[in-house]
Structure formats: structure tokens, C-alpha cells
N, C-alpha and C positions, 0 to 999 in steps of 0.2 A: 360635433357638439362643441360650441366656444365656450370654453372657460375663461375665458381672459379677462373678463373683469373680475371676478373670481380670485383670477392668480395675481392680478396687481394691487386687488383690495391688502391678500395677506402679506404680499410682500412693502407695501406701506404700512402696515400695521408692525411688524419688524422692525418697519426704521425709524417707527413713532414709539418707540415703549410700548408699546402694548402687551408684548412679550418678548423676550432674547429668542425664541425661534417655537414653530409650530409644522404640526403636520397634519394637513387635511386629509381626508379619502372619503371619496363619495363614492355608494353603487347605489343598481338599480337591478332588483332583483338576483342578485348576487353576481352582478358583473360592476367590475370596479371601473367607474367613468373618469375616476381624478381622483392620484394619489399625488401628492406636492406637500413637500417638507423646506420652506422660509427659514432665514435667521440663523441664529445660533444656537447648538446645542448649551454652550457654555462662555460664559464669561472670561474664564479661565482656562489654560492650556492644559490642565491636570489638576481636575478637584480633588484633594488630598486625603486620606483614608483617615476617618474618625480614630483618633486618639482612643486611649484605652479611659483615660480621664483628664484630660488635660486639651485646653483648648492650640486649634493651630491658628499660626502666624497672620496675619496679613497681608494677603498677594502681594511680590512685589511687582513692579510695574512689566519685568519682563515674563509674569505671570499669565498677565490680564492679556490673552490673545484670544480671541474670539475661534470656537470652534464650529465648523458649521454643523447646521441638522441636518440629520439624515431621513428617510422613511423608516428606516428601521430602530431609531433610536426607541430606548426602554423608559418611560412617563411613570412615575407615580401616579397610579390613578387615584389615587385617595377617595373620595365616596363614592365613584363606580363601585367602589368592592362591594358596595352594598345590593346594588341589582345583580352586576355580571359570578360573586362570590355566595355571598349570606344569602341572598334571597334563595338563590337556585339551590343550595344546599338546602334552606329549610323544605323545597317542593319536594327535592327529593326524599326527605323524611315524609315527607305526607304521602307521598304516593306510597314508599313502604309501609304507610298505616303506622309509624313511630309516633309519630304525633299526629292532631288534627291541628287544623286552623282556629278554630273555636275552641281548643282546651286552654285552661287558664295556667297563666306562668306558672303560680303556684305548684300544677301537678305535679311538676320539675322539681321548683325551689321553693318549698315550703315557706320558707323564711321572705320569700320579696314580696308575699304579701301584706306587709306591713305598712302602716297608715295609709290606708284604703286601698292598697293596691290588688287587694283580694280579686276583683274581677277584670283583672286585665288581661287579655288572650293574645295571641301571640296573631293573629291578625289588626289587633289594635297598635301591637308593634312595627308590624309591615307596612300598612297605611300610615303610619305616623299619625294615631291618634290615641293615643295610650296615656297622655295627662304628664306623662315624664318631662323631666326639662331638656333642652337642648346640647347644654354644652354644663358640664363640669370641671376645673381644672386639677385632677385627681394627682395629673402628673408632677404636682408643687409637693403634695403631700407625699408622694411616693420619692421625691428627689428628698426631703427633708428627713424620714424614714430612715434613709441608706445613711445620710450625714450622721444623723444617730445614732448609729453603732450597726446599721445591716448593710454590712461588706456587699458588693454587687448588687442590690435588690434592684434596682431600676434593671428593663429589659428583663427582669427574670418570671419566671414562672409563678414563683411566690408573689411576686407583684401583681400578677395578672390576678390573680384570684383575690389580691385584696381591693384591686380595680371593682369587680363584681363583687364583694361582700358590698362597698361602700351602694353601686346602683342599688342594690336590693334595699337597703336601707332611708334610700331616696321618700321624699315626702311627694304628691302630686300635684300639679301646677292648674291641672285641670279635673274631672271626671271623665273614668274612660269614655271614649266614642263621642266627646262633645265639641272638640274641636281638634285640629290640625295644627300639631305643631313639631318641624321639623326635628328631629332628635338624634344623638350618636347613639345618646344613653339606650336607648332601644334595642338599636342594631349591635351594641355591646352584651346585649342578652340572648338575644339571637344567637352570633357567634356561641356564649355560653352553652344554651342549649343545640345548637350543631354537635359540639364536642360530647357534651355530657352523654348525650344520647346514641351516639354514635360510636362513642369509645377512640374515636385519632382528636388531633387536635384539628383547626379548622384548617389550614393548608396544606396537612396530610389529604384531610376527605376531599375536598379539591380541586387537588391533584388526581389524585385517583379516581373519583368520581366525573370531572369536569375537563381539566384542562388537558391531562393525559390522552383521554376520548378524545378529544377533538381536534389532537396533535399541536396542540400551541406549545412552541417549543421558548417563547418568550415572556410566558405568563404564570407570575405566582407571588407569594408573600416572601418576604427577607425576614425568616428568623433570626432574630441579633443574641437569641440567647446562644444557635447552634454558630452562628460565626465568631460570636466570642469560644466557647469550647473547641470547636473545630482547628481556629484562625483561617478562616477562608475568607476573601474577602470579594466583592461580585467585580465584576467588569466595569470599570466606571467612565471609559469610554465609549460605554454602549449605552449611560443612562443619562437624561438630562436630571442636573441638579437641579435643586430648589432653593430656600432660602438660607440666609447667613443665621443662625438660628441663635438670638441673645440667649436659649439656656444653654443650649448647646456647644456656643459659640466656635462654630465651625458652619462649611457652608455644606448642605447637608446633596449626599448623591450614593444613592444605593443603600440608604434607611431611612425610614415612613417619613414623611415632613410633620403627620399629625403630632404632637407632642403624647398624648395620649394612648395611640396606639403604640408609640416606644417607647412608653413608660410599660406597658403590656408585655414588647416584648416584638413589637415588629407585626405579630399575628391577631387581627384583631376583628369583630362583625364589621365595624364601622368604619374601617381604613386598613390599610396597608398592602394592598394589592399593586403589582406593579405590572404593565406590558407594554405593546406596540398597539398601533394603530389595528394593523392588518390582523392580528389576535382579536383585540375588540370585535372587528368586523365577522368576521370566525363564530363568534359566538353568536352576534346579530343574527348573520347568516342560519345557524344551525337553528336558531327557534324560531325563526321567522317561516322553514320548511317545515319544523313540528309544527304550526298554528296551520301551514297548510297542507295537511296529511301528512308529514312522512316520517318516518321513526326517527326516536333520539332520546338525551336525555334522561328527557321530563314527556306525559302524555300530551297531546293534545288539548283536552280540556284543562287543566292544569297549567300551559301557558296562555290558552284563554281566559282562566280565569284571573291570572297573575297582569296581563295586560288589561283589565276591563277596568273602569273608574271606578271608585269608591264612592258611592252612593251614600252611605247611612251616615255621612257628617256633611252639613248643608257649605259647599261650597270648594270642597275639597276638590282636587287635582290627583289627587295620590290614586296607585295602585298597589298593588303587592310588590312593595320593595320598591319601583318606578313611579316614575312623576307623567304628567303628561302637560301638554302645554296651560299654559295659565291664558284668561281672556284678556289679559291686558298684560303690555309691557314683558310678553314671554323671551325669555333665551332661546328659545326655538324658532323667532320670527313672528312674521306675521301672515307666513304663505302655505303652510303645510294644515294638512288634511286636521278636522276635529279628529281623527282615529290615528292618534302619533303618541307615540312612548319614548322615556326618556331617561337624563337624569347626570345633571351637574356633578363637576368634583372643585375642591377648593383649590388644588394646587394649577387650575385653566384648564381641567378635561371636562369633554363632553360628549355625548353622542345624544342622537334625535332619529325613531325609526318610524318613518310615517308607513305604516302599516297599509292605506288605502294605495299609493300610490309606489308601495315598493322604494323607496328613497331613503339609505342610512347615509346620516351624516356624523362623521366623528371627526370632532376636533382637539389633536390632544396640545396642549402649550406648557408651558415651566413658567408661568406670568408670574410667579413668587420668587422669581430668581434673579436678580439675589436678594429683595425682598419681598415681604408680605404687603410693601406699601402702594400697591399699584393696582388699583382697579377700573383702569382704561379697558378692558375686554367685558366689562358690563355693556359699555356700548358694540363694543365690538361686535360679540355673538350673535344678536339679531340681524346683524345686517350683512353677516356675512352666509348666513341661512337663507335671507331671502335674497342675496344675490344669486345663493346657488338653486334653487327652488326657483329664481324664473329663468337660469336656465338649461334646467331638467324638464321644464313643463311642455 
């Protein structure tokens, strides 16, 4: 099988900005056809460990050495966490009968039923159609908080919970179930209800649950409250940075890029998951053989019903927790089967599992590195889906 346009598409995408470096891996049926890692992991010779408060320096020039990617480098996945973490955690409550799909947040949190949010259920949350808003920037208010007189609050525990007071309090943008709109806020309650319910916090359960099973030895969330207590700090030759971060101001590698989920605390529904390629694939892998007969996880019916489209909002795309291609203008292309599942992350990940045809494609990139200002891989991702899609076929 040639891959070669393929491998010169991404390695011209490398030398165009598109991203300082990426790693593709494609299988087929859970044999891997092309693994290839382009570019640079890094801008810089040694991105430098976050300060306790205090911004660092600016590279100097004998700084700025291009390091290369590897296959193995470690990606913030940033909203991956949401299918490959949150979601699968909330199945696994449902299968224990902790929860259902249809019980309203309320049962939970009494109080997030507030200005109308009385019938929102936690499959209105999965689909992203729950009337929440999208984006909140909680982390302004939590950074202001601590200037205030709360010594450490950001990254802590206590912040996290005032993250969640604040969602609960949220007004609605729409009525449940009436239309699709993309949300953290959501997948921030989720996380919530993983922990509540479960008694760990969300990358305890997991771990234990998820990534431990499945032996991913590269896959998990950076708690920044236990690295600050601990002083441990991760391998940051092993992780591609991301952006120069104006609140931050530092260039950020081996803590969440989202602002949001570090103002949480590193642990969060909606972001801060971090792995490899071949992990992602792993997990693809493992449900792809539950949806055909074989034990795991989650039941069978259960990732059936997690990958099947959401019907009961006119036009939607979403499933439980995954996306699947859009009819127009999709990041998946325009060559893969209607039976494909999915699901973008901000920091340039992605993966596409066409279901009919056996075909995962996961592409993970650092396109926010070293900033957020680049979104050349809009174009980018279609076409280098259907380069690889025609020739898989």
C-alpha cells in the first residue's frame, strides 16, 4: 500500500505552518498501515517548567532549536477527553445502573436546576444539546479570586468547585433538545457527575477504570494541584508544547492548554487528557471489537448506542459524547463511509473511525504552538483524510 502522497502531503504541511510537527497512524481493523511523525516536536530546545508565579523569559536565540517529532511524543488532547475520558466514564455509570441516560441533572445537583434548566438530562449533555453556552471564561474570575486575597486558588480544588457552582448557575441559550450547540459547559458537568457519583475524582476513575485496563502506559490527565504539592514535574521531552499562553505567559508543555480546565485544576470533563497516538488507537481498537462481539469495558449495546446519531434534534451530527461527519465542508473528508465516528480537539487532534469500513484515522498535531493564531489545518484535515481514504480503498 503507497502512502506517499500521504507522507509528502504532511511533510509539506510542516514546512507550511500548518503545524511545528504531527503524527499520523492509520489501521485497518486493528492493523496499523502508517504510523509517520513530520516536523517538530518543539520550537525550542527545552520548554521550561512553569514557574510557581512568575512568568519565564524569552527564548533566546540559542534557545530556538527545532526538536524533532517522534511517534511517541505525548499531545494534549484537549476535547478528545471528552469521547476517549468523560463519555466512557459516564457509560460506565450507566451500565452499573448509577445513573441513566434520561435522569435529569437535577437528581444529582439540585441547585443546576435553575432558570429552566430543570429538564436537562444528561443525554442532552452528551449530544450537545442541552441549551448551555459554549464557552465561559471562568478562568478570568478564578485568576481575580486568588489576586484577592485566595493564596493559590487557581489549579486548586476549591476552584474547581467554584467552576461548577458558577455552570449550575448558568441561564439557557436555548430549550433542552432543540437545538445543537457545541459546549465545555456540559461536558464540565459530566466530569462533575463522574466524580460525585463515583466517589474518585475523574482521572482516578479513569485510570482505574479505562486506561489501566487497556495498558496505556502514555495516557492521563496532569493534576497541577498534586504537582504543585508533590513537586514532580512530567517529562517534557516527551510532550509536545502548545501555546505561549498571554495569561500564563509562559509557553505551556505538560499543563492543559485549555485555560479553563487549569483554572480546575488540570482535571476536567471537557479537557485535559493528554496521550500518544498509538494509546488513542488502543482505545479505538478496544471498542471497535466491543461493538463487534467481544468483551470489554463497556457492553456492546452501550457502544452501539454511544456511536448511533442523535435523532431527536433536526439536523444534528452528534452522538453520545462523538461527532460524526457533517454533509458539508466535514474535517473527516469527503471519502469515508455515512457510519464514521469522531471528534476534534482544539489544541490540532483528531481521530475519524469509519466504522463500515474498518479505517481509524488519528491525527495528533501542536498547531497552537507557539500560538493559537493558526488555523491552516482547517484546510488541512480534509484533505489529508481523503488522501488517506483513497488509498485505503
Amino acid at each position: 500500500m503507497d502512502f506517499s502522497a500521504v507522507e509528502r502531503a504532511l511533510e509539506e504541511a510542516a514546512q507550511r505552518g500548518v503545524f511545528p510537527g504531527a503524527v499520523l497512524l492509520v489501521s485497518r481493523n486493528g492493523e496499523t498501515l502508517l504510523e509517520r511523525a513530520v516536523g517538530s516536536r518543539s520550537n525550542e530546545a527545552r520548554p521550561p517548567a512553569p514557574p510557581a508565579r512568575s512568568a519565564d523569559p524569552t527564548p533566546t536565540s540559542s534557545e530556538a532549536e527545532r526538536m524533532p517529532m517522534r511517534p511517541e511524543v505525548v499531545f494534549d488532547l484537549s476535547s478528545l477527553t471528552k469521547p476517549l475520558a468523560t463519555t466512557l466514564a459516564v457509560m460506565m455509570l450507566v451500565r452499573a445502573k448509577r445513573l441513566a441516560l434520561d435522569d435529569r441533572v437535577t437528581r444529582f445537583f439540585h441547585n443546576f436546576g435553575v432558570h429552566g434548566k430543570t429538564h436537562v438530562t444528561f443525554r442532552h449533555l452528551l449530544t450537545h444539546s442541552s441549551g448551555l453556552a459554549a464557552h465561559r471564561p471562568y478562568f478570568k474570575e478564578v485568576a481575580a479570586l486568588e489576586k484577592r486575597g485566595r493564596p493559590n486558588f487557581v489549579a486548586s480544588r476549591e476552584a474547581k468547585e467554584w467552576v461548577y457552582e458558577q455552570v449550575h448557575r448558568e441561564k439557557l441559550e436555548a430549550p433542552p433538545g432543540t437545538r445543537v450547540a457545541y459546549s465545555d459547559l456540559g461536558f464540565m458537568v459530566l466530569g462533575q457527575v463522574v466524580e460525585g457519583v463515583s466517589g474518585q475524582t475523574l482521572d482516578r476513575f479513569c485510570h482505574a477504570r479505562i486506561f489501566a485496563p487497556l495498558g496505556l502506559s502514555s495516557t492521563a490527565f496532569v493534576d497541577l494541584s498534586q504537582l504543585r504539592q508533590k513537586r514532580v514535574e512530567p517529562i517534557r521531552d516527551m510532550i509536545a508544547p502548545t501555546q505561549r499562553c498571554p495569561w500564563r505567559k509562559r509557553v505551556l508543555c505538560g499543563e492543559v492548554d485549555d485555560e479553563n480546565a487549569y483554572a480546575m485544576g488540570g482535571v476536567a470533563g471537557h479537557a485535559g487528557l493528554f496521550g500518544t497516538a498509538r494509546d488513542v488507537e488502543t482505545i479505538a481498537n478496544h471498542l471497535r471489537a466491543i461493538a463487534g462481539g467481544a468483551p470489554g469495558i463497556l457492553p456492546k449495546d452501550l457502544v452501539d448506542q454511544m456511536w448511533t446519531r442523535d435523532t431527536s434534534v433536526p439536523g444534528s451530527t452528534r452522538t453520545l459524547g462523538w461527532d460524526s461527519p457533517s454533509p458539508q465542508r466535514s474535517m473527516a473528508g469527503t471519502m469515508m463511509s455515512p457510519h464514521t465516528v469522531g471528534h476534534l480537539g482544539f489544541t490540532g487532534v483528531s481521530l475519524w473511525l469509519d466504522l463500515e469500513r474498518g479505517i481509524d484515522v488519528i491525527l495528533l498535531t501542536n498547531r497552537v504552538h507557539p500560538t493559537r493564531d493558526n488555523d491552516k489545518l482547517v484546510e488541512f484535515r480534509p484533505r489529508i483524510h481523503d488522501l488517506v481514504m483513497e488509498t485505503v480503498r
